[in-house]
SERO-4910 file (N, C-alpha, C, O; in steps of 0.05 Angstrom, whole numbers):
BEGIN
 pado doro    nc1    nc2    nc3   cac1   cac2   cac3    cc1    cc2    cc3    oc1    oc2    oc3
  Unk    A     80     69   -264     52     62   -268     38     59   -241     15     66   -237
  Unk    A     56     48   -222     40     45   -191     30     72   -185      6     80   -188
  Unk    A     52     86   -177     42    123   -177     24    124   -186      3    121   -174
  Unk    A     27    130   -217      3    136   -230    -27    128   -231    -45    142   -240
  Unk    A    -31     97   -218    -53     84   -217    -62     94   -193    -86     98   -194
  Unk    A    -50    101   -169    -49    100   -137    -73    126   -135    -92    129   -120
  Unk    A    -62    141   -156    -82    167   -148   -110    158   -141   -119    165   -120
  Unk    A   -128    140   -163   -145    137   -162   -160    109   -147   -183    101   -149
  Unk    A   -136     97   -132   -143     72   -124   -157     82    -91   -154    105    -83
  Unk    A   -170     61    -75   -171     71    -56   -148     49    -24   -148     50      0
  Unk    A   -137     36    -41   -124     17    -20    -97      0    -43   -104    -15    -61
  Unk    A    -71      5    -36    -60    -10    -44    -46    -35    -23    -43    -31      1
  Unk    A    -40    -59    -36    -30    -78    -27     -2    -81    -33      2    -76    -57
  Unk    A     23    -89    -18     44    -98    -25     40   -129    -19     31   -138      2
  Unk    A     47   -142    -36     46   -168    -33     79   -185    -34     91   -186    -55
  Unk    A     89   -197    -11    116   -206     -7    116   -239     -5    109   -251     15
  Unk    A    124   -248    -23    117   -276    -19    135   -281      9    158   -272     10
  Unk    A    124   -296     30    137   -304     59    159   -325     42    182   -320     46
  Unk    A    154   -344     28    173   -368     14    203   -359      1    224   -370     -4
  Unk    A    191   -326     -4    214   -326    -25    210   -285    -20    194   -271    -32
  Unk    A    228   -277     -1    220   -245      4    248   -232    -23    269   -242    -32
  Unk    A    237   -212    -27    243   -199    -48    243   -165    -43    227   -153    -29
  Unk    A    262   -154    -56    273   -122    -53    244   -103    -64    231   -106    -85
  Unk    A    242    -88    -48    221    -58    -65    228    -43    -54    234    -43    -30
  Unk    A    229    -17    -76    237      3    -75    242     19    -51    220     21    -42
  Unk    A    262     34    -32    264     51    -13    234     70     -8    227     86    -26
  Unk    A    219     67     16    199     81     16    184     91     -9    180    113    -18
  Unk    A    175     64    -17    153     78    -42    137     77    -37    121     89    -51
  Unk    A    122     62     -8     90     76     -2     85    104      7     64    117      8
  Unk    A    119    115     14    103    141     16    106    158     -6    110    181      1
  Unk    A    105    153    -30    104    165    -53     70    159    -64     62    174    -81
  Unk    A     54    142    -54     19    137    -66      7    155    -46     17    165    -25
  Unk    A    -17    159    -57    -33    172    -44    -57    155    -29    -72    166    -13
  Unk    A    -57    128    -37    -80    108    -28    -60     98     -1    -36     94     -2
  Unk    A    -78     96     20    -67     74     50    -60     48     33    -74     34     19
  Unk    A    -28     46     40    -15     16     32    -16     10     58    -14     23     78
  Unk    A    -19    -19     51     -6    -48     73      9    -71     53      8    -77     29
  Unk    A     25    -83     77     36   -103     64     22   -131     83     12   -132    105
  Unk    A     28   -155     56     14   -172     65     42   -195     50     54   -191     30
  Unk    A     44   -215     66     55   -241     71     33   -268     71     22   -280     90
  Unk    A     34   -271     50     20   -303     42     35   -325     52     56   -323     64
  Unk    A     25   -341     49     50   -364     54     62   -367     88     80   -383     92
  Unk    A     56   -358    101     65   -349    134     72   -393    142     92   -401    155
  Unk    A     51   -412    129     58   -421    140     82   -442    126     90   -463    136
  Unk    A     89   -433    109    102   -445     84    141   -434     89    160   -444     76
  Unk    A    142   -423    100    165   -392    102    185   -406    133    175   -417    153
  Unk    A    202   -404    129    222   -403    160    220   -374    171    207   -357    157
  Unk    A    232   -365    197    231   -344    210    245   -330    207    242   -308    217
  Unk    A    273   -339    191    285   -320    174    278   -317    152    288   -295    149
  Unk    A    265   -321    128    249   -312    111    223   -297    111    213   -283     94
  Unk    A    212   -304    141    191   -282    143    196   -251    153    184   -230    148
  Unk    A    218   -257    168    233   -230    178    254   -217    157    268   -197    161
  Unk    A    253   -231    140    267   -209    108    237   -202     99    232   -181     88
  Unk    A    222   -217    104    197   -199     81    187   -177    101    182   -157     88
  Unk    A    182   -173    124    177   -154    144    191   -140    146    185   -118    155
  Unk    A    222   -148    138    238   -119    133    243   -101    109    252    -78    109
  Unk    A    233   -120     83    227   -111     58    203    -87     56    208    -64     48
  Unk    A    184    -94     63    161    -84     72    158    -65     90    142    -47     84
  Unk    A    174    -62    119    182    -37    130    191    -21    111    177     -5     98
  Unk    A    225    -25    106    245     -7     84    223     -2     62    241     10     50
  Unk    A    200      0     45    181     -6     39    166     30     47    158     48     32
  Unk    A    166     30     65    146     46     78    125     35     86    113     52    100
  Unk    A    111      9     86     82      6     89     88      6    132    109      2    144
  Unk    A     63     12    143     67     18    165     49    -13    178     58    -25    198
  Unk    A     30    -20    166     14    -39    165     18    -70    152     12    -77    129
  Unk    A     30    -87    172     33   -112    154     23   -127    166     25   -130    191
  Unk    A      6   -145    145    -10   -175    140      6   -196    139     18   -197    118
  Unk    A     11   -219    156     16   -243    150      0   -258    149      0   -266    172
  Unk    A    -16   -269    139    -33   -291    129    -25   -325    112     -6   -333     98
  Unk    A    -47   -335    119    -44   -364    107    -68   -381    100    -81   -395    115
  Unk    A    -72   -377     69    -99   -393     61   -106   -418     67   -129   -427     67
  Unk    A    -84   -429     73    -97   -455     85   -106   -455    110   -128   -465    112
  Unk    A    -92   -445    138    -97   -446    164   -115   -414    177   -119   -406    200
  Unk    A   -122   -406    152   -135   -378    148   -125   -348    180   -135   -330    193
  Unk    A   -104   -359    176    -91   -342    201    -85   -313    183    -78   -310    160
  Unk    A    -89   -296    201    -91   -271    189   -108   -256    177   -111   -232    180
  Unk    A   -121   -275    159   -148   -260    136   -165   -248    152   -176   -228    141
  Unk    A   -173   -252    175   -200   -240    189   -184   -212    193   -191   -191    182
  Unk    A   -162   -213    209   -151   -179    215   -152   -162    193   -159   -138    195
  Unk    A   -142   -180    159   -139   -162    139   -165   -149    131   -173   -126    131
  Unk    A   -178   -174    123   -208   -165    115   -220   -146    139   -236   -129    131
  Unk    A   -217   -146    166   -223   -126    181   -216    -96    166   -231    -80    155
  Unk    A   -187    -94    171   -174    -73    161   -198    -54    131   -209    -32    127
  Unk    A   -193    -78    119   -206    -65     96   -232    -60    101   -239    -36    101
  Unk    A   -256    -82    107   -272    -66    119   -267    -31    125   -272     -9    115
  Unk    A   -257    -42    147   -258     -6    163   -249     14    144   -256     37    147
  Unk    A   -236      7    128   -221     32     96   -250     35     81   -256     57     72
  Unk    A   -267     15     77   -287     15     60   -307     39     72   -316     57     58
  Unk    A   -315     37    105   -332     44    112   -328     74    124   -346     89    132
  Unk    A   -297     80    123   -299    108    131   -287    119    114   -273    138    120
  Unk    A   -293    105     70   -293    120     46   -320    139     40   -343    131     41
  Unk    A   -313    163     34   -338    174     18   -355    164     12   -345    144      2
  Unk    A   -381    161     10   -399    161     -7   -409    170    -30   -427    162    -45
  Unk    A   -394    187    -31   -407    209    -55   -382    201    -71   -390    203    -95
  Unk    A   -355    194    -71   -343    181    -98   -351    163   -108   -340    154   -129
***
């Protein structure tokens, strides 16, 4: 269903909880056609060996681009929301 949705998306997210990192698939971002990133919530919640399994989940992953962020101490969100910005602004117009 990811595939299939990806065609028409213009940005996917991998989302890795930093608290608790978890397995995805061997290079499945490079199976979409939308720019993936991965992003790490929780950055400040996580030890540094649990943040470095989700950065390696996320590599093995394919995503080339990873977000660590933290809603409470809002570390990270300005680079992400940058990121996207810049995806928004050098999308078509005419789609």
């Amino acid at each position: 269903a990811l595939i299939l949705n990806s065609v028409r998306a213009r940005l996917v997210l991998f989302l890795m909880d930093g608290s608790r990192p978890a397995h995805l698939p061997a290079r499945l971002a490079l199976s979409l056609k939308a720019p993936v990133a991965g992003v790490i919530p929780k950055v400040d919640l996580t030890t540094p060996e649990k943040l470095n399994k989700a950065r390696q989940a996320l590599k093995n992953a394919g995503t080339k681009k990873i977000f660590e962020i933290s809603s409470i101490t809002g570390e990270g969100l300005d680079e992400l929301n940058n990121w996207i910005a810049g995806l928004s602004a050098s999308a078509d117009p005419t789609e």
